[in-house]
C-alpha positions as CSV (number, residue, x, y, z in Angstrom):
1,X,-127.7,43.5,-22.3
2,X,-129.8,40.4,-22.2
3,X,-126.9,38.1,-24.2
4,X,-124.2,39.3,-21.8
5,X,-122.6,36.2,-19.6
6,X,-120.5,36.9,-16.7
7,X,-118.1,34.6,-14.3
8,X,-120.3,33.4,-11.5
9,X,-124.2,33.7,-13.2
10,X,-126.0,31.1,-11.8
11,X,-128.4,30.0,-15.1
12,X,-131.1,27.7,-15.1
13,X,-131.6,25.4,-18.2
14,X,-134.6,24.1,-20.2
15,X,-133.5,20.6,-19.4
16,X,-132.9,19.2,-16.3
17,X,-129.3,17.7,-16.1
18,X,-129.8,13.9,-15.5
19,X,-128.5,14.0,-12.1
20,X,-131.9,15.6,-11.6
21,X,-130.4,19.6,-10.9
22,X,-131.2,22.5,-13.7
23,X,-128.9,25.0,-11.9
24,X,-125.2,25.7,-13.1
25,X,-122.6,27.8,-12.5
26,X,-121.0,29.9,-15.5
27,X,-116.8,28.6,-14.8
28,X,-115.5,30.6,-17.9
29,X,-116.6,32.6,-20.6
30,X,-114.9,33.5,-24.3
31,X,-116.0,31.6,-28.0
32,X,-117.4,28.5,-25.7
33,X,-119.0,28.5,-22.2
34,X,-117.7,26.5,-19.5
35,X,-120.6,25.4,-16.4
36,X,-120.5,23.4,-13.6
37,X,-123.8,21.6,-12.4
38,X,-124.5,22.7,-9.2
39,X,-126.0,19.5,-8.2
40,X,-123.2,16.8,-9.3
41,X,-120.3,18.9,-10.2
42,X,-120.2,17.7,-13.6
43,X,-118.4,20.4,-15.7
44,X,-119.7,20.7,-19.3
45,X,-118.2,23.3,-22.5
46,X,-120.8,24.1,-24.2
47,X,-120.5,26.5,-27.7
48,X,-121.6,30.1,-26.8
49,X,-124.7,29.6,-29.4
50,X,-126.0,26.6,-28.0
51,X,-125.2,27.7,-24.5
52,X,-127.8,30.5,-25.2
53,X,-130.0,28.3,-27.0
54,X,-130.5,25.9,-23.6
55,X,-130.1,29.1,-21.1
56,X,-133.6,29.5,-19.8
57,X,-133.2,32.5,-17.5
58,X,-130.6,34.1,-14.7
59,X,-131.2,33.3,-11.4
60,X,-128.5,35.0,-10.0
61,X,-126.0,37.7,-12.1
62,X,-122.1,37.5,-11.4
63,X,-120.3,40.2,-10.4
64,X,-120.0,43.4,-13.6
65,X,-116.2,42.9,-14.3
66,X,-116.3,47.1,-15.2
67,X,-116.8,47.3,-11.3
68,X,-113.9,45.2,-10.5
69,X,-111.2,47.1,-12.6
């Protein structure tokens, strides 16, 4: 499922963050998104619409929680 957002994805945004990084870390998932910028450590909530909105692609998929159970 493309809209699916795990624990650990690494995503890559449409705008660069303005410490110059466009690589963050999804830090919790549920109604709102939380991320951490992989270049400054700046953690950002962000609502699960616009999250999706700004998401430009995957660069790296966390682990499938059905595999961890």
């Amino acid at each position: 499922m493309e809209n699916e957002i795990r624990l650990g994805d690494v995503i890559q945004t449409r705008k660069p963050h303005p410490c110059g990084s466009d690589t963050w870390v999804v830090i919790r998932t549920g109604a709102d998104i939380k991320i951490r910028c992989q270049g400054c450590g700046r953690i950002v909530m962000l609502d699960r619409q616009v999250f999706l909105k700004r998401r430009k692609k995957v660069l790296e998929q966390g682990p499938d929680p059905a595999l961890q159970a």
